[in-house]
C-alpha positions in Angstrom: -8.1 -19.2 20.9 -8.0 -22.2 18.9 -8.3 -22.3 15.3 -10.3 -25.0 14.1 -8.9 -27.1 10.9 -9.9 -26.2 7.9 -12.1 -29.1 5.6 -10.7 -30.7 2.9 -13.0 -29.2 0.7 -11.7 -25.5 2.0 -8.3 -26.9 1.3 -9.5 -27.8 -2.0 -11.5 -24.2 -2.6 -8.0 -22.6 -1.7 -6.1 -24.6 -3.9 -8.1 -23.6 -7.0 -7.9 -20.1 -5.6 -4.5 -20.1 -5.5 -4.2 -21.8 -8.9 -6.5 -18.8 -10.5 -4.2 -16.3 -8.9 -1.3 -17.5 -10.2 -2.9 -18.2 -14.0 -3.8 -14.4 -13.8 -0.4 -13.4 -13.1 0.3 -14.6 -16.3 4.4 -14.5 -15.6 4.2 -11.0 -14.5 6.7 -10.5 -11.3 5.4 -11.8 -8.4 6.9 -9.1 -6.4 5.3 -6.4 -8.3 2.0 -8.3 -7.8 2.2 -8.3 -4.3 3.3 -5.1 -3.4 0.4 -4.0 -5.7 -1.8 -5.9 -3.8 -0.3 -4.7 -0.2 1.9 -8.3 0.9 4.8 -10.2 1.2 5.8 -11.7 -1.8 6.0 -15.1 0.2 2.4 -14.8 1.3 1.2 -14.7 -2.5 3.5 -17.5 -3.2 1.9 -19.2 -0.3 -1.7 -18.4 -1.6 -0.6 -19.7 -5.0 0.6 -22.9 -4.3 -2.1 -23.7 -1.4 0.2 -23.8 1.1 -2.2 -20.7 2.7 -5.6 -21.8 1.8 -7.6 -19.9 3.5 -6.3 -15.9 2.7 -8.4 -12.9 4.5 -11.1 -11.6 2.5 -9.3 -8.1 2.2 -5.8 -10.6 1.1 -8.7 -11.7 -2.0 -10.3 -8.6 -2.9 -6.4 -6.5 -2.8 -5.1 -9.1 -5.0 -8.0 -9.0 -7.4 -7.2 -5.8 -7.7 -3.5 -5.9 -8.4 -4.2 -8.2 -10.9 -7.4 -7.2 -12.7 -9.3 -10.0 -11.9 -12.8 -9.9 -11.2 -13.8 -10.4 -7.8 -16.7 -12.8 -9.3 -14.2 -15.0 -10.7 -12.6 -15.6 -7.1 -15.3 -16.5 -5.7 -16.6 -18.6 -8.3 -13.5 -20.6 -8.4 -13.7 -20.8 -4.6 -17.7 -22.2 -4.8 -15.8 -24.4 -7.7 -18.0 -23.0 -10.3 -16.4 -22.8 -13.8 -14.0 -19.3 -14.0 -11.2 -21.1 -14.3 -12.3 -23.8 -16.8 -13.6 -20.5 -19.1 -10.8 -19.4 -19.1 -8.6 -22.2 -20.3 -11.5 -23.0 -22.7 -11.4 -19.4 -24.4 -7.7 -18.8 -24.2 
């Protein structure tokens, strides 16, 4: 089976993902983050700096979890709505 390549605009999407999840970290280990959240360590450091721009679904929602994120926020930042700009603008 062939994978077909992703758009730039996914690439795009999962950089701003990947760029949320590491501003919700917040400095906390990212060890304990992804064992939280069920994966390698190197995985969630590939999700954060888009070098793995297109995580599973279930890879989203467990890290959401691990980090007490909202799963609306994800996918708002994916769509490239605003999360990530409120958040910067009331921090």
């Amino acid at each position: 089976m062939v994978r077909v390549p992703l758009s730039p605009e996914q690439i795009r999407a999962g950089q701003r993902l990947g760029a949320l999840i590491r501003t919700a970290r917040a400095g906390r280990p990212p060890e304990a983050i992804a064992k939280d959240a069920g994966i390698s360590p190197e995985t969630l450091r590939k999700i954060e700096v888009g070098r793995l721009p297109s995580p599973s679904f279930g890879t989203v929602v467990s890290l959401c979890d691990a980090l007490g994120l909202p799963l609306q926020d994800a996918v708002e930042v994916w769509r490239g709505g605003g999360a990530q700009t409120t958040r910067r603008e009331t921090a």
